[in-house]
N, C-alpha and C positions, 0 to 999 in steps of 0.2 A: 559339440554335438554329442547325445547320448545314445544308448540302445537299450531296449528292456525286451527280453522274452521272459513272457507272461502264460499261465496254463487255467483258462475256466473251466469252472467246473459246474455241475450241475444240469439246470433245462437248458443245455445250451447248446445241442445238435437236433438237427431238423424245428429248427424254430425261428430261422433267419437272422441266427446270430452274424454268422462271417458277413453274410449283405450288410447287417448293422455297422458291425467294426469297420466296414468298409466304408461307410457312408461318411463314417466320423472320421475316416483318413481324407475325404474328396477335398479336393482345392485346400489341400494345406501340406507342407512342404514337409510331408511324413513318408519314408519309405518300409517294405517292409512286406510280411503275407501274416497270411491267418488259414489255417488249416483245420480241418477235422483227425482225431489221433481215435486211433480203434479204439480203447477203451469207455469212447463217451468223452471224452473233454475236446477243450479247442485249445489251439496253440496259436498264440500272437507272438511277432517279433516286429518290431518296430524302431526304427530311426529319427533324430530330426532332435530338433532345442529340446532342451530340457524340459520348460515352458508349455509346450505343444503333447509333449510323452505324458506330462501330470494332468494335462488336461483330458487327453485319450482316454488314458487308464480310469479318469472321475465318470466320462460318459459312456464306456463299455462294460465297466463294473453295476450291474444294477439288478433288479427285479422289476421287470415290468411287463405284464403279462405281454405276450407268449415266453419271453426270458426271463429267463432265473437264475439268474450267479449264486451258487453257494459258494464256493469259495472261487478265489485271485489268489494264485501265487504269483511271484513276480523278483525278476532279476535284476539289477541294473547292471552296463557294463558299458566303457568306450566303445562308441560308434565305430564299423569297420569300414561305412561306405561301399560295401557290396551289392547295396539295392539301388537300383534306379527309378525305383515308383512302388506303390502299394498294392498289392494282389491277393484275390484269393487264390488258393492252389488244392486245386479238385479233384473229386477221386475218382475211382472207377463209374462210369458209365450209368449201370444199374443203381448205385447206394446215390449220385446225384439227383437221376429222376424221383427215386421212394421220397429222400430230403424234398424236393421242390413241389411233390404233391403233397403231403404233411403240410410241408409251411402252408401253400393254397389254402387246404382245408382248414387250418386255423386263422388265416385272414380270413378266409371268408366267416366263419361260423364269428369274428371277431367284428366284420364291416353289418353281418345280420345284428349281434347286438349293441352295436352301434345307432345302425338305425333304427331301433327300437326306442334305445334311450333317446336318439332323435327328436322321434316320432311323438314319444313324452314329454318332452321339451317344448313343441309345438303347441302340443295340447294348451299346455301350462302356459303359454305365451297370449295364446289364442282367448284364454280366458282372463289373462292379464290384461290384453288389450281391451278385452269388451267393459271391464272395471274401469279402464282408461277413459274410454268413449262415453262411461257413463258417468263421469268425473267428471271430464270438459264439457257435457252438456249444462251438468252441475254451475260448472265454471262459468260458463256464458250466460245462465239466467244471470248468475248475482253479477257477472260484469253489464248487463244491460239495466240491470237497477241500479247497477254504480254509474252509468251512464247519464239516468236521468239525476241522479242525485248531483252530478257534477253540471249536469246542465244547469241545476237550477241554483248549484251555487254559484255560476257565471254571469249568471241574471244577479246576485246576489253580489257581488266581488263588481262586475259594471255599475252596477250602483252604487257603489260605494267610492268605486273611483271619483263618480260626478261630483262625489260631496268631498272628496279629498282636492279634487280638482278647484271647486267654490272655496273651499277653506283656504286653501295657498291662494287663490288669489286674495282673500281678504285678510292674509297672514303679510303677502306683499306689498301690502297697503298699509298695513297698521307697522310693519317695517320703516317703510318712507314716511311715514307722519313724526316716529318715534325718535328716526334721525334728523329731521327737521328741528322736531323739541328739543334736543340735544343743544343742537346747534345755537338755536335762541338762548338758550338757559346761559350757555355757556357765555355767550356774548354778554349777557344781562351781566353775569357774576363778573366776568373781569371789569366791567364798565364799575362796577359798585366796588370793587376791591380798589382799582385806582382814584375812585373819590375818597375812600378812607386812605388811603396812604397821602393822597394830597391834604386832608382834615389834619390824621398825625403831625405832615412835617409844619405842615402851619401852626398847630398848638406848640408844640416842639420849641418852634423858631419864638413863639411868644413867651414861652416860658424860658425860654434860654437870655430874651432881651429884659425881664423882670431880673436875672438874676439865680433861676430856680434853676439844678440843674437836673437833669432828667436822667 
Protein backbone atom coordinates (compact mmCIF):
# COMPACT_ATOMS: atom_id res chain seq x y z
CA UNK A 1 0.00 0.00 0.00
CA UNK A 2 1.10 3.61 -0.70
CA UNK A 3 0.34 7.18 0.41
CA UNK A 4 0.79 10.44 -1.57
CA UNK A 5 0.07 14.03 -0.18
CA UNK A 6 -0.39 16.04 -3.17
CA UNK A 7 -0.93 20.23 -2.95
CA UNK A 8 -2.98 21.86 -6.28
CA UNK A 9 -2.67 24.68 -7.26
CA UNK A 10 -4.36 27.14 -9.23
CA UNK A 11 -8.60 27.48 -9.97
CA UNK A 12 -8.93 25.14 -7.57
CA UNK A 13 -11.02 26.48 -4.59
CA UNK A 14 -14.59 27.51 -4.96
CA UNK A 15 -14.89 25.47 -8.06
CA UNK A 16 -15.83 22.06 -6.89
CA UNK A 17 -12.67 20.76 -6.76
CA UNK A 18 -12.71 18.71 -3.31
CA UNK A 19 -16.53 17.30 -4.61
CA UNK A 20 -14.38 16.33 -7.78
CA UNK A 21 -11.43 14.55 -5.88
CA UNK A 22 -14.00 12.95 -3.99
CA UNK A 23 -16.05 11.55 -6.59
CA UNK A 24 -12.68 9.99 -7.99
CA UNK A 25 -12.16 8.33 -4.58
CA UNK A 26 -16.15 6.74 -4.42
CA UNK A 27 -16.33 2.98 -4.42
CA UNK A 28 -12.63 2.50 -4.67
CA UNK A 29 -10.70 1.23 -1.94
CA UNK A 30 -8.77 4.83 -1.44
CA UNK A 31 -8.65 6.45 2.07
CA UNK A 32 -7.75 9.71 2.84
CA UNK A 33 -9.13 13.76 2.79
CA UNK A 34 -8.80 16.79 0.78
CA UNK A 35 -8.88 20.20 2.14
CA UNK A 36 -8.96 23.83 1.31
CA UNK A 37 -5.29 25.47 2.74
CA UNK A 38 -5.71 29.53 3.34
CA UNK A 39 -3.55 30.34 0.79
CA UNK A 40 -5.67 29.28 -2.27
CA UNK A 41 -4.44 25.77 -2.93
CA UNK A 42 -5.96 22.24 -2.01
CA UNK A 43 -4.30 19.54 -0.15
CA UNK A 44 -4.92 15.79 -0.89
CA UNK A 45 -3.54 12.89 1.03
CA UNK A 46 -4.50 9.65 0.07
CA UNK A 47 -4.14 5.87 0.53
CA UNK A 48 -4.72 2.49 -1.18
CA UNK A 49 -2.44 0.38 -4.20
CA UNK A 50 -0.26 2.03 -5.86
CA UNK A 51 -2.31 1.22 -9.07
CA UNK A 52 -5.47 3.24 -7.72
CA UNK A 53 -3.00 6.54 -6.34
CA UNK A 54 -1.46 6.81 -10.32
CA UNK A 55 -4.70 6.61 -11.40
CA UNK A 56 -6.29 9.34 -8.83
CA UNK A 57 -3.47 11.58 -9.29
CA UNK A 58 -4.09 11.18 -13.67
CA UNK A 59 -7.93 12.20 -13.10
CA UNK A 60 -7.65 15.01 -10.46
CA UNK A 61 -4.72 16.65 -12.05
CA UNK A 62 -6.46 18.59 -15.08
CA UNK A 63 -8.02 21.64 -16.74
CA UNK A 64 -11.23 21.42 -17.34
CA UNK A 65 -13.48 24.21 -17.05
CA UNK A 66 -14.48 25.42 -13.95
CA UNK A 67 -10.80 23.50 -12.85
CA UNK A 68 -7.60 24.44 -13.45
CA UNK A 69 -4.61 22.64 -12.01
CA UNK A 70 -1.62 24.80 -12.51
CA UNK A 71 0.51 23.07 -10.78
CA UNK A 72 0.50 19.10 -8.75
CA UNK A 73 3.04 18.77 -6.35
CA UNK A 74 3.24 15.46 -4.95
CA UNK A 75 4.94 13.18 -2.25
CA UNK A 76 5.07 9.61 -2.11
CA UNK A 77 5.47 7.67 1.04
CA UNK A 78 4.49 4.24 2.85
CA UNK A 79 1.01 3.86 3.73
CA UNK A 80 0.22 4.54 7.63
CA UNK A 81 -3.17 3.16 7.60
CA UNK A 82 -4.69 5.98 9.69
CA UNK A 83 -7.62 6.50 7.43
CA UNK A 84 -10.54 4.63 7.37
CA UNK A 85 -12.47 6.04 4.20
CA UNK A 86 -12.03 9.30 2.08
CA UNK A 87 -13.41 12.70 3.22
CA UNK A 88 -13.67 16.19 2.69
CA UNK A 89 -12.61 18.19 5.80
CA UNK A 90 -14.49 21.76 5.88
CA UNK A 91 -14.06 24.74 7.06
CA UNK A 92 -15.49 27.36 8.82
CA UNK A 93 -19.17 27.90 8.27
CA UNK A 94 -19.21 31.23 6.30
CA UNK A 95 -15.98 30.38 3.69
CA UNK A 96 -18.27 26.84 2.92
CA UNK A 97 -21.54 28.54 2.02
CA UNK A 98 -19.54 31.73 -0.21
CA UNK A 99 -17.55 28.20 -1.74
CA UNK A 100 -21.06 26.45 -2.49
CA UNK A 101 -22.68 29.51 -3.90
CA UNK A 102 -19.68 30.26 -6.35
CA UNK A 103 -19.60 26.54 -7.41
CA UNK A 104 -23.78 27.10 -8.09
CA UNK A 105 -23.30 30.15 -9.94
CA UNK A 106 -20.65 28.51 -12.18
CA UNK A 107 -22.71 25.23 -12.81
CA UNK A 108 -25.34 27.04 -13.51
CA UNK A 109 -23.90 29.86 -15.88
CA UNK A 110 -22.12 26.37 -17.24
CA UNK A 111 -25.69 23.96 -17.58
CA UNK A 112 -27.12 27.77 -19.52
CA UNK A 113 -24.20 27.30 -21.97
CA UNK A 114 -24.75 23.87 -22.18
CA UNK A 115 -28.02 24.24 -23.26
CA UNK A 116 -27.32 26.54 -25.76
CA UNK A 117 -24.87 24.38 -27.34
CA UNK A 118 -27.75 21.99 -26.90
CA UNK A 119 -30.12 23.93 -28.27
CA UNK A 120 -27.64 24.25 -31.50
CA UNK A 121 -27.22 20.82 -31.82
CA UNK A 122 -30.88 20.30 -32.12
CA UNK A 123 -31.05 22.89 -34.78
CA UNK A 124 -28.33 21.13 -36.72
CA UNK A 125 -29.96 17.71 -36.24
CA UNK A 126 -33.30 18.96 -37.08
CA UNK A 127 -32.11 20.12 -40.40
CA UNK A 128 -30.07 16.87 -40.87
CA UNK A 129 -33.07 15.04 -40.58
CA UNK A 130 -35.26 16.90 -42.97
CA UNK A 131 -31.99 16.23 -45.52
CA UNK A 132 -32.70 12.75 -44.39
CA UNK A 133 -36.52 12.56 -45.19
CA UNK A 134 -35.64 14.16 -48.39
CA UNK A 135 -33.07 11.43 -49.28
CA UNK A 136 -35.39 8.50 -48.39
CA UNK A 137 -38.15 10.02 -50.41
CA UNK A 138 -35.33 10.18 -53.06
CA UNK A 139 -34.66 6.60 -52.01
CA UNK A 140 -38.21 5.20 -52.55
CA UNK A 141 -38.89 6.57 -55.98
CA UNK A 142 -35.84 4.81 -57.38
CA UNK A 143 -36.63 1.75 -55.16
CA UNK A 144 -40.29 1.56 -56.76
CA UNK A 145 -38.64 1.88 -60.37
CA UNK A 146 -36.25 -0.80 -59.24
CA UNK A 147 -39.35 -2.49 -58.31
CA UNK A 148 -40.91 -2.70 -61.57
CA UNK A 149 -37.69 -3.28 -63.35
CA UNK A 150 -37.25 -6.47 -61.16
CA UNK A 151 -40.71 -7.33 -61.90
CA UNK A 152 -40.32 -7.45 -65.38
CA UNK A 153 -37.19 -9.15 -65.06
CA UNK A 154 -39.13 -12.06 -63.30
CA UNK A 155 -41.46 -12.31 -66.25
CA UNK A 156 -38.17 -12.41 -68.02
CA UNK A 157 -35.96 -15.16 -65.79
CA UNK A 158 -39.86 -17.43 -65.80
CA UNK A 159 -39.34 -17.49 -69.14
CA UNK A 160 -36.47 -18.51 -69.51
CA UNK A 161 -36.87 -21.10 -67.00
CA UNK A 162 -39.69 -22.80 -69.50
CA UNK A 163 -37.16 -22.83 -72.12
CA UNK A 164 -34.41 -24.22 -69.84
CA UNK A 165 -36.95 -26.58 -68.56
CA UNK A 166 -37.79 -27.91 -72.64
CA UNK A 167 -34.07 -27.89 -73.26
CA UNK A 168 -33.32 -30.51 -70.34
CA UNK A 169 -35.95 -32.38 -71.32
CA UNK A 170 -34.63 -32.70 -74.81
CA UNK A 171 -30.95 -32.78 -73.39
CA UNK A 172 -32.53 -36.09 -71.36
CA UNK A 173 -33.53 -37.60 -74.42
CA UNK A 174 -30.66 -37.05 -76.75
CA UNK A 175 -28.74 -38.39 -73.44
CA UNK A 176 -30.72 -41.85 -73.61
CA UNK A 177 -30.50 -42.13 -77.42
CA UNK A 178 -26.66 -41.45 -77.23
CA UNK A 179 -26.30 -44.12 -74.58
CA UNK A 180 -28.16 -46.51 -76.53
CA UNK A 181 -25.68 -45.73 -79.63
CA UNK A 182 -23.04 -46.56 -77.48
CA UNK A 183 -24.24 -49.57 -76.64
CA UNK A 184 -25.04 -50.92 -80.31
CA UNK A 185 -21.56 -49.59 -81.62
CA UNK A 186 -20.02 -51.16 -79.01
CA UNK A 187 -21.53 -54.57 -79.51
CA UNK A 188 -21.16 -54.30 -83.43
CA UNK A 189 -17.17 -53.72 -82.85
CA UNK A 190 -16.62 -56.52 -80.55
CA UNK A 191 -18.81 -58.79 -82.89
CA UNK A 192 -16.34 -57.68 -85.90
CA UNK A 193 -13.20 -57.79 -83.86
CA UNK A 194 -13.93 -61.40 -82.97
CA UNK A 195 -14.54 -62.32 -86.78
CA UNK A 196 -11.19 -60.92 -87.50
CA UNK A 197 -9.37 -62.66 -84.82
CA UNK A 198 -11.22 -65.83 -85.87
CA UNK A 199 -10.07 -64.78 -90.03
CA UNK A 200 -6.19 -64.32 -88.44
CA UNK A 201 -6.10 -67.75 -86.51
CA UNK A 202 -7.47 -69.46 -89.65
CA UNK A 203 -4.85 -67.85 -92.05
CA UNK A 204 -2.26 -68.53 -89.43
CA UNK A 205 -3.20 -72.17 -89.08
CA UNK A 206 -3.10 -72.31 -93.05
CA UNK A 207 -0.08 -70.79 -93.32
CA UNK A 208 1.59 -72.58 -90.52
CA UNK A 209 0.22 -76.27 -92.54
CA UNK A 210 1.96 -74.88 -95.88
CA UNK A 211 4.98 -74.64 -94.05
CA UNK A 212 5.32 -70.66 -93.96
CA UNK A 213 6.01 -69.50 -90.65
CA UNK A 214 4.28 -66.31 -89.41
Amino acid sequence: MKRFSAVAAGRVQRVGFREHVYRETFNKDISGYVKNLDNGEVEIVAEGSEEDLRALVDRINIIRYPIAVKSFTIKWQEATGEFTSFEIIRGDLQEELFERVDFAGTIMYQTLENSELSLKKQDQMLDKQDQSLQLQHTMLDKQDQMLEKQDRMLDKQDQMLDKQDQMLQVGIETKEEIVGLRKDTRKYLDDEFAEIKKELAAIKGALARAGIQV
